[in-house]
Structure formats: structure tokens, C-alpha cells
C-alpha positions as CSV (number, residue, x, y, z in Angstrom):
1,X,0.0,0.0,0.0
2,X,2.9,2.5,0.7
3,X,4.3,1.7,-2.5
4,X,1.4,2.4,-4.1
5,X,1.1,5.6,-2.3
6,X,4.5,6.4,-3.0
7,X,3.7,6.1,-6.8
8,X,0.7,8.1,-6.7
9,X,2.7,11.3,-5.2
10,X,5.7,10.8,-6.4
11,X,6.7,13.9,-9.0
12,X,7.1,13.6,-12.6
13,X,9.8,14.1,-14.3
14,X,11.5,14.3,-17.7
15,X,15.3,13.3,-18.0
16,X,17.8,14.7,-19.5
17,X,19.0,11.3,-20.5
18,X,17.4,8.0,-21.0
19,X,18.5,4.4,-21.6
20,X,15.3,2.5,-23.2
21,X,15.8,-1.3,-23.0
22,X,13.6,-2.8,-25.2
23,X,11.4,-5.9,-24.2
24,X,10.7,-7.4,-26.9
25,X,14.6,-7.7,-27.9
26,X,15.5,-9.4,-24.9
27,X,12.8,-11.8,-25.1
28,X,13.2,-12.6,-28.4
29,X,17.4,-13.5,-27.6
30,X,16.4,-15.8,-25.0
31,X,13.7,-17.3,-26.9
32,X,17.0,-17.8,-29.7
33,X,19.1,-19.2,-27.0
34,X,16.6,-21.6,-26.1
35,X,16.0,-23.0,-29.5
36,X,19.8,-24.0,-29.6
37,X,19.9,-26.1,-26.2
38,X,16.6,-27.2,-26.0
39,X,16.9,-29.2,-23.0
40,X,18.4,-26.8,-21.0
41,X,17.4,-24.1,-18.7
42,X,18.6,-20.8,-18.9
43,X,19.8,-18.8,-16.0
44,X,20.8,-15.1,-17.9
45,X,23.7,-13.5,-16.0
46,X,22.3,-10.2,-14.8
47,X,25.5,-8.9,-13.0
48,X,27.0,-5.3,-13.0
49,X,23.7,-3.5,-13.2
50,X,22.6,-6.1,-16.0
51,X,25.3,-5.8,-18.1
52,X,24.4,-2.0,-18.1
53,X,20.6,-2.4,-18.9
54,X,19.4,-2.3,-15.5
55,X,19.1,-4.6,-12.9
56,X,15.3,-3.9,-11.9
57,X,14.0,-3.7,-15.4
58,X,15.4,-6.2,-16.4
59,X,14.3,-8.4,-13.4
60,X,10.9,-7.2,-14.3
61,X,11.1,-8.3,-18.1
62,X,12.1,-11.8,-17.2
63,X,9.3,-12.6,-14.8
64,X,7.5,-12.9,-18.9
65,X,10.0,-15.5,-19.5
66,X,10.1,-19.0,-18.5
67,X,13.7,-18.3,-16.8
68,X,13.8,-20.3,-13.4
69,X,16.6,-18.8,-11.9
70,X,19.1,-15.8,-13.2
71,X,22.6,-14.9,-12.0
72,X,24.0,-12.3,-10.2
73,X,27.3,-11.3,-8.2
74,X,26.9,-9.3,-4.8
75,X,24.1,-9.0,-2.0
76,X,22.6,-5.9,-3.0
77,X,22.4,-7.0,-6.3
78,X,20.1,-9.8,-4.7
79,X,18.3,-7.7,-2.8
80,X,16.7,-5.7,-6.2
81,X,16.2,-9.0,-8.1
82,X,14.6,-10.6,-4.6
83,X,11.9,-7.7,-5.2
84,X,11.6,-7.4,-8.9
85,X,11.8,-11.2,-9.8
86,X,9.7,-14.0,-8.8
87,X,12.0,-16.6,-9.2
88,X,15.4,-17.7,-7.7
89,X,19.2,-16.1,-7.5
90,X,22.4,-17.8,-8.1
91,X,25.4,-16.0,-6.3
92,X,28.7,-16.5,-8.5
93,X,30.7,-14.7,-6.0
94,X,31.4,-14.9,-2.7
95,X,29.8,-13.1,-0.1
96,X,31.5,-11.7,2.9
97,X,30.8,-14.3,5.9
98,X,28.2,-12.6,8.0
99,X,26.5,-11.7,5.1
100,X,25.1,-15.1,3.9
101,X,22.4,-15.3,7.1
102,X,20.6,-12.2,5.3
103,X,20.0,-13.7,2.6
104,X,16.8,-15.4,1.0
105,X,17.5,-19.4,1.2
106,X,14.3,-20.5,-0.1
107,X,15.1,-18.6,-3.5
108,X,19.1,-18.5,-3.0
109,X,22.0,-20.9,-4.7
110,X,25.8,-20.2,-4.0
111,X,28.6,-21.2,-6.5
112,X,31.6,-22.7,-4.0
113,X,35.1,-22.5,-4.4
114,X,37.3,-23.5,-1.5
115,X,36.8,-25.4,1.4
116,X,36.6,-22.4,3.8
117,X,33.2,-21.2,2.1
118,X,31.8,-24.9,2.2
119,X,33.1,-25.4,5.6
120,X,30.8,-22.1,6.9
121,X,27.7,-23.0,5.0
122,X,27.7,-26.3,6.1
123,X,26.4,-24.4,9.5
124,X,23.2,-24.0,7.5
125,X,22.6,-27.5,7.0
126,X,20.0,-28.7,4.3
127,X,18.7,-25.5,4.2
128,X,21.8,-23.9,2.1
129,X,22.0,-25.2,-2.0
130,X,25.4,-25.0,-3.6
131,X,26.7,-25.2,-7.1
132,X,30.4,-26.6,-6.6
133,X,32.6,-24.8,-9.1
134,X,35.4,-27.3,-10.8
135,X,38.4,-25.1,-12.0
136,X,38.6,-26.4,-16.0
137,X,41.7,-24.1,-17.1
138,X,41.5,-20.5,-16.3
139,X,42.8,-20.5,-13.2
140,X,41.1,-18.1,-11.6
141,X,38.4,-19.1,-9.5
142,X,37.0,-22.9,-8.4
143,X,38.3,-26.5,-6.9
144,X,41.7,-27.6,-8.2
145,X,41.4,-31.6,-7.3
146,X,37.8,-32.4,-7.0
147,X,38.5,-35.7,-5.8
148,X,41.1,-34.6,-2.6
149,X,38.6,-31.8,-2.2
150,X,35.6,-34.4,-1.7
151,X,37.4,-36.7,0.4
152,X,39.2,-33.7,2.7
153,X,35.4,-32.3,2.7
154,X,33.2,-35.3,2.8
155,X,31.5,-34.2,6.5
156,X,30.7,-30.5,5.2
157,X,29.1,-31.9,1.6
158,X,26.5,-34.3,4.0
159,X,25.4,-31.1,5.5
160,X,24.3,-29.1,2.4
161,X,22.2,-29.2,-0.9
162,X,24.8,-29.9,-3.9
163,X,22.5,-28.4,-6.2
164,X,24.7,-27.9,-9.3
165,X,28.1,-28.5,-10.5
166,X,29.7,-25.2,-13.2
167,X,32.9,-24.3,-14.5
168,X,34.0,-21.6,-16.9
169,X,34.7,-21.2,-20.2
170,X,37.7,-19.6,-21.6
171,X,37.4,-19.3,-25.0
172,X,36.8,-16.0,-26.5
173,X,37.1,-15.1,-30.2
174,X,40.6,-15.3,-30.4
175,X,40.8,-18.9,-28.4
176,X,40.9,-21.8,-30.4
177,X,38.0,-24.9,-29.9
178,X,40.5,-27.0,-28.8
179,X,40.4,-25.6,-25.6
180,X,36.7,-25.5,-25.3
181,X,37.1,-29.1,-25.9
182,X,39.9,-29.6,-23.1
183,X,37.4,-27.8,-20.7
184,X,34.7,-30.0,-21.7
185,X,36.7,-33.5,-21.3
186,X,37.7,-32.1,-17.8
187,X,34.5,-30.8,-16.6
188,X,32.9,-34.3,-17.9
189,X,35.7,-35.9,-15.5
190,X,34.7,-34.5,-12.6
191,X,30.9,-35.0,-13.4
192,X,31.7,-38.9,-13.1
193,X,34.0,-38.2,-10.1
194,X,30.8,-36.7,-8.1
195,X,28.8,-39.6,-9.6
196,X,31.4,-42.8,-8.2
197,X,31.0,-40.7,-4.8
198,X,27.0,-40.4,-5.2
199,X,26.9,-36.6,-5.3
200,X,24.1,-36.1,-8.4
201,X,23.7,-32.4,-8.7
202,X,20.2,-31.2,-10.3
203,X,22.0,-28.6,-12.8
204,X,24.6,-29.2,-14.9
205,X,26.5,-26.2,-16.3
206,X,29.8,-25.0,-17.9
207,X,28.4,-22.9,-21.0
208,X,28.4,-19.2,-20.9
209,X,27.2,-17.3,-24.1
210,X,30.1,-18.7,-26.1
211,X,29.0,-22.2,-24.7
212,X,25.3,-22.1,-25.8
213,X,26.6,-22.3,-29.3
214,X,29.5,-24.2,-28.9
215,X,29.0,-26.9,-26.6
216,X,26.6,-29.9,-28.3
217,X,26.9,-32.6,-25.4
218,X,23.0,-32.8,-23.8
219,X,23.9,-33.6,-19.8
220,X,24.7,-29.8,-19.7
221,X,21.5,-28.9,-18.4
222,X,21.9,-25.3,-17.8
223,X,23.6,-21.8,-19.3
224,X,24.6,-18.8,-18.1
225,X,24.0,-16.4,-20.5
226,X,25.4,-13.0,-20.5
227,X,26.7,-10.9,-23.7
228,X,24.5,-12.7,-26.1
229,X,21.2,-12.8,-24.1
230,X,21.5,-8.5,-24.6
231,X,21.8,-9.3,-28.0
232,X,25.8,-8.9,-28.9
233,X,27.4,-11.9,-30.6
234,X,30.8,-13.3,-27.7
235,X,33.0,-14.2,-31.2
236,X,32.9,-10.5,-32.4
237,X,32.4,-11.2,-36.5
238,X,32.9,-14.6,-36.3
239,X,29.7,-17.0,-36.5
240,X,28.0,-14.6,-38.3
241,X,24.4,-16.8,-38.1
242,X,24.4,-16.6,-34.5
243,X,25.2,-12.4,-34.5
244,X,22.0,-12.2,-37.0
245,X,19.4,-13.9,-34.8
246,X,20.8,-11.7,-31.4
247,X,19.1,-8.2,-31.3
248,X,20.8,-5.6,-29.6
249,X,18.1,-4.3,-26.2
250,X,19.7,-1.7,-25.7
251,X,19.5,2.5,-26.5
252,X,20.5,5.5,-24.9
253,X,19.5,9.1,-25.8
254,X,20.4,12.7,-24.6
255,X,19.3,16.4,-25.4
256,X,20.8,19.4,-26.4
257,X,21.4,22.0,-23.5
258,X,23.3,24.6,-25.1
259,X,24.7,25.6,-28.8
260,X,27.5,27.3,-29.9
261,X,28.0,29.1,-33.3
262,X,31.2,28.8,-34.3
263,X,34.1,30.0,-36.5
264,X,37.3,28.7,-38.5
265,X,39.8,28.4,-35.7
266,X,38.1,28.6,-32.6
267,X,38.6,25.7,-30.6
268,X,36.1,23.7,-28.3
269,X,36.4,21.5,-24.8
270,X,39.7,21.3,-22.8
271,X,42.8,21.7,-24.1
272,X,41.7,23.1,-27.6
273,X,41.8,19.6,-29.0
274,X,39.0,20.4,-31.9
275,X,40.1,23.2,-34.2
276,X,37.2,24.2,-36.5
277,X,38.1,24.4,-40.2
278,X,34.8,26.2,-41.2
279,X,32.1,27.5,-39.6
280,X,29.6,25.3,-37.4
281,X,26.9,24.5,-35.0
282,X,28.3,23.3,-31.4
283,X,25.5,21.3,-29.9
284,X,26.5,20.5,-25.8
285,X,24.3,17.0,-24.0
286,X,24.7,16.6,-20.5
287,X,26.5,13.2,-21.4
288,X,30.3,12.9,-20.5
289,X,32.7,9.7,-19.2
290,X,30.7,9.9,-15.6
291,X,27.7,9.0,-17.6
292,X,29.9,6.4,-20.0
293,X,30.7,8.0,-22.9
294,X,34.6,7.1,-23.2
295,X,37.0,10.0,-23.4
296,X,38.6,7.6,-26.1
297,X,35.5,8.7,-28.4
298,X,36.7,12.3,-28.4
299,X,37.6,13.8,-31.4
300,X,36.4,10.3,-33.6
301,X,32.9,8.9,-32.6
302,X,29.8,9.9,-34.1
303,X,26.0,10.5,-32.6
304,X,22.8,10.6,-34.8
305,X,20.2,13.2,-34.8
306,X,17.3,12.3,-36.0
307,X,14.7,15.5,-36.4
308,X,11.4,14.4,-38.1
309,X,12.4,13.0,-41.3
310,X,15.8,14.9,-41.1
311,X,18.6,12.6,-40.1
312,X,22.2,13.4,-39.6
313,X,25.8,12.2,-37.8
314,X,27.6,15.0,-35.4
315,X,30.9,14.2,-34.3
316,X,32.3,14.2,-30.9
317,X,34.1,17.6,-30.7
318,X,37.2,17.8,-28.6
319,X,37.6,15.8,-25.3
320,X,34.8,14.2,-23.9
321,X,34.1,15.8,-20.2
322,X,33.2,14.3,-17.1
323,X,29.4,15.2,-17.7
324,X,29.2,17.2,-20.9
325,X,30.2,16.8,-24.5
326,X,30.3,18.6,-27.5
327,X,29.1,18.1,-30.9
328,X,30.4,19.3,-34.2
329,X,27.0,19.6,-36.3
330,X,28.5,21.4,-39.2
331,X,25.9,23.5,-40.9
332,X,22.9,21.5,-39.5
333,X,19.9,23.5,-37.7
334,X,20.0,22.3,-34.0
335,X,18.1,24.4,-30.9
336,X,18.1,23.3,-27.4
337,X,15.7,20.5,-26.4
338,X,16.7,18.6,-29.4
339,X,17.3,14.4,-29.1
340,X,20.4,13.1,-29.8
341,X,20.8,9.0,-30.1
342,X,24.5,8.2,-28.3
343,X,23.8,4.2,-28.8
344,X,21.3,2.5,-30.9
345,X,20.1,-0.7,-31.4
346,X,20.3,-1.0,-35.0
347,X,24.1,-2.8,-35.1
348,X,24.6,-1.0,-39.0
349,X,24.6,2.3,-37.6
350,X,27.7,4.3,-36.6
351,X,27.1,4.2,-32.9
352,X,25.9,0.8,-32.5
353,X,28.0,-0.9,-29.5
354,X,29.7,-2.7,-31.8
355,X,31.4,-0.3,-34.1
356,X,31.8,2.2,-31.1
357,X,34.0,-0.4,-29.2
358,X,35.8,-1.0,-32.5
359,X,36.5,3.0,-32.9
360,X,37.5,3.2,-28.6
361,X,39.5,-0.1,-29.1
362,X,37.7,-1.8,-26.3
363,X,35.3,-4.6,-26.4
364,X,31.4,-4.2,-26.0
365,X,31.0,-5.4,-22.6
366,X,33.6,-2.1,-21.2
367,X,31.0,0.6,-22.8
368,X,27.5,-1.4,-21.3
369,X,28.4,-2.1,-18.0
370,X,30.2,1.7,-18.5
371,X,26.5,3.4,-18.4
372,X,26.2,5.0,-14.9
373,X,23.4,3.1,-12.8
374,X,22.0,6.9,-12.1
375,X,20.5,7.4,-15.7
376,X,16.6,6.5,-15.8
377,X,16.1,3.7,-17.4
378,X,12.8,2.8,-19.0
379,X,11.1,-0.2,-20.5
380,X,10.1,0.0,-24.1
């Protein structure tokens, strides 16, 4: 009822800056994922903010899905999706010690990797599930001997739910199969070492993004996800068939506060970095690197206008600031109040994420997770 309340009085507003996630898109990439593991369960990866796209909408959008359970990293990332989602959270990372008691068992599973995480939920008894986490190759996180670690263990794995067993896949664009194979063969290895000493986890899962596509074996029961299920192909150019079915659910827009008219030689944004060489229209958006927009894009990336049926690319005019930028819009007509399009979804267009990692010389996930958590976000 206070909610409710809340909504009723709350004041309107209209934002200077707006990242619209679009429904349908996201919707439509799971329902793609899906159709290539058909006998899996997906459990979309919705840490850091979502990949960018927001944690509570997108929460929201999935309670239309038939997703069981998604992922996420921290406890107050839990704490949104315990609110906006109806069904379960899988924590990949681990949580500091006294925080695990606050959390949500019924509708909580916890990825372990060392003893001295299993050894403190084991306090919790049958009420605690965990998803033991077999390191396959990268060598970062999970259980280096699963059969010392079982044996050293056996007394804390009685006292829990061993809901799942996952690894990680390397492989990015630049990896070679073979090691996606190597992970699988060793991941496979363990699966039968839990089976000799009657552990039989319910879910089954090593694929990420890149392992929805690649991995064909059906006892993986479950993926996580990520990249792909906001509609950006993992391989960059490579498997082209998979980049045309993913839509892109993602696009950000911002509005002209001020405008400059301009001369040849005057010079725009710290340190003079634009010079112009003719006369032109400076249009400023309250949109700088505190907001995302990577001071690598000064000088070279370009935004879209798009007036009625008038359409037209500005490019970034000297540095990007911390939360202003300037546009070079040549001769075009611009006033304040007008829209400018900083990321769209259409993955042709000059400031698709794709080509606007290619032109920073980062990789798509940098510029999504980049957007500041402060910008409204609304579902479209």
C-alpha cells in the first residue's frame, strides 16, 4: 500500500538522459538461445547493473520469460532481483561471511570455491544449495582436485544441498575450440567423479554465451548467459548466423542544453583539442565519461540526430568531459531541447555498440556495464 502511495505522489519528471531497454529484444534473444539447447534451462547472467541495462528492469522483463533462476554477483544485487523477480538467484561470487544469514534461502543458490566457504555453509545445514565450481583451465576461480577436495570435505558436503556443479569457459574469439574441448573432457571428468561418490547435482553447467553455441553434449543442463542474451554476438564477426538472430536491447539518448556558433579556428572543450576548419553549429548534452561515454571517443565517434524526417551524424568535438560533451553539427539547424541517439540498437549504424568499441579499441562489454546506474532507465 505505501508503494502504491508512493507512486501516486511521487513527482514527474522528464530526463535529460534515457537508456530504453527494449522488451521485446530481450525476449526474443532468449527465446533464440533456447531453441539451440533445447533441453536446458537458462539462467541469464544479470550482474553489473545487467550488463548496463538495469538490474530492476530487467528483473521485471524476465518474470514474462520462463527463466527459473538468473545470476547475479553481490548482495545488494540480490536484494533488487529478490523484489523485482519472482523466481530464484544464483550467487557467483562470494559473499563476505556474516552476510550469507541475510540472505533469502528459499530462493538462493551459492557457486563454491574452496573449502573455507563450504566449511561455513555447512552451518546452514539442508537449508543452504550449492553449485560446486570445478576449475577447467583458467585458473582463476574454483576446486583444483575435486576428488582430494571431496574426500578432505566429505563431512561438510553431508550437511548441504549440492545443487549444481559449473565451470567456466575460456574461450573468446581469439581462443581456439580446442580448448573449449579440453574444458569440456575435464568438466565431464569430474561430473563422473561426483557420480562414483553419489553426489548427483540437479544442474549441470559449464556454458556461458560462447557455450550455448558451442558446446553440443546434452547432460549440460543449464547456461549462463550474458553478452548474447543483450543481443551482442561473444565471437565479435565470427559466426556470423548466431550475431543475425541476437538483437541488440539496448539505446540511450540525450538532449541538447546549449549551442554554440562557431568560426574557422576557434577551438572547443579542454585543451583546444578540436580546431574548426569552417564555420559550425556546437551542440552540448549533459552526457560525459561519468555517464559512459569514453573519453577515447573524443575527437572520432559519431552521434545521430534524428529530427522528423531529417537525419544526420555530429561528431564528438574535442575531449569528452566528465558530464558534458560537444558536438560538431556542421551546418545542420539544432536548438536546445533537441534528441540526440548516443547508442542504438540498429548494429549498422555508426554508434551501434559494436562499431563504437571497434572506434575506442575496447570490447562491448567495457561501454554497457560503463553506463552510470544513475541514468533512468525505462522499458520499451
Amino acid at each position: 500500500m505505501l508503494d502504491l502511495v508512493r507512486k501516486i505522489i511521487k513527482p514527474k519528471y522528464q530526463s535529460l538522459n534515457t537508456i530504453e531497454i527494449i522488451k521485446d529484444n530481450l525476449i526474443s534473444n532468449l527465446n533464440y538461445l533456447y531453441s539451440l539447447q533445447e533441453q536446458a534451462e537458462m539462467f541469464p547472467v544479470l550482474k553489473s547493473n545487467a550488463y548496463g541495462h538495469g538490474l530492476k528492469e530487467v528483473s521485471r522483463i524476465l518474470n514474462y520469460t520462463p527463466v527459473k533462476m538468473v545470476a547475479i554477483d553481490s548482495f545488494p544485487e540480490a536484494q533488487i532481483v529478490y523484489k523485482n523477480f519472482r523466481g530464484e538467484v544464483l550467487f557467483l561470487s562470494e559473499l563476505p561471511k556474516d552476510v550469507y544469514k541475510y540472505c533469502k534461502l528459499k530462493r538462493s543458490e551459492f557457486i563454491v570455491y574452496n573449502q573455507e566457504t563450504l566449511k561455513f555453509l555447512s552451518r546452514f545445514g539442508q537449508k543452504i544449495k550449492i553449485h560446486l565450481f570445478l576449475n577447467t583451465g583458467m585458473n582463476r576461480e574454483g576446486i583444483d582436485n575435486l576428488e582430494e577436495f571431496i574426500k578432505d570435505n566429505k563431512k561438510y558436503l553431508d550437511k548441504v544441498q549440492i545443487t549444481g556443479f559449473c565451470s567456466h569457459l575460456v574461450e573468446t574469439s581469439e581462443i581456439s575450440t580446442d580448448f573449449t574441448q579440453k574444458q569440456e573432457r575435464l568438466f565431464l571428468e569430474g561430473l563422473e567423479i561426483l557420480h562414483k561418490n553419489k553426489i548427483y547435482p540437479k544442474w549441470i553447467h559449464l556454458g556461458n554465451s560462447n557455450g550455448v553455441l558451442k558446446l553440443k553434449n546434452k547432460v549440460f543442463n543449464a547456461f549462463r548467459p550474458g553478452i548474447a542474451f543483450y543481443g551482442y554476438n561473444p565471437f565479435g564477426c565470427d559466426y556470423e548466423a548466431f550475431s543475425s538472430s541476437l538483437k541488440p536491447a539496448l539505446r540511450v539518448s540525450s538532449t541538447i542544453v546549449k549551442t554554440h556558433k562557431i568560426n574557422p579556428g576557434e577551438r572547443v572543450s579542454y585543451s583546444h583539442s578540436f580546431i574548426a576548419e569552417k564555420s559550425a553549429n556546437i551542440a552540448v548534452i549533459p552526457f560525459g565519461y561519468f555517464e559512459g561515454l569514453d573519453r577515447r571517443f573524443s575527437n572520432c565517434a559519431k552521434l545521430l540526430f534524428s529530427k522528423e524526417k531529417e537525419i544526420f551524424w555530429a561528431k564528438i568535438a574535442g575531449n569528452v568531459c566528465m558530464n558534458l560533451c560537444c558536438l560538431d553539427c556542421q551546418n545542420n539547424e539544432i536548438k536546445i531541447g533537441d534528441q540526440v541517439k548516443i547508442i542504438s540498437e540498429i548494429k549498422d549504424f555508426e554508434n551501434s555498440i559494436d562499431n563504437l568499441s571497434q572506434v575506442a579499441g575496447i570490447i562491448n562489454y567495457e561501454i554497457l556495464t560503463g553506463l552510470n546506474s544513475n541514468i533512468r532507465r525505462v522499458i520499451v
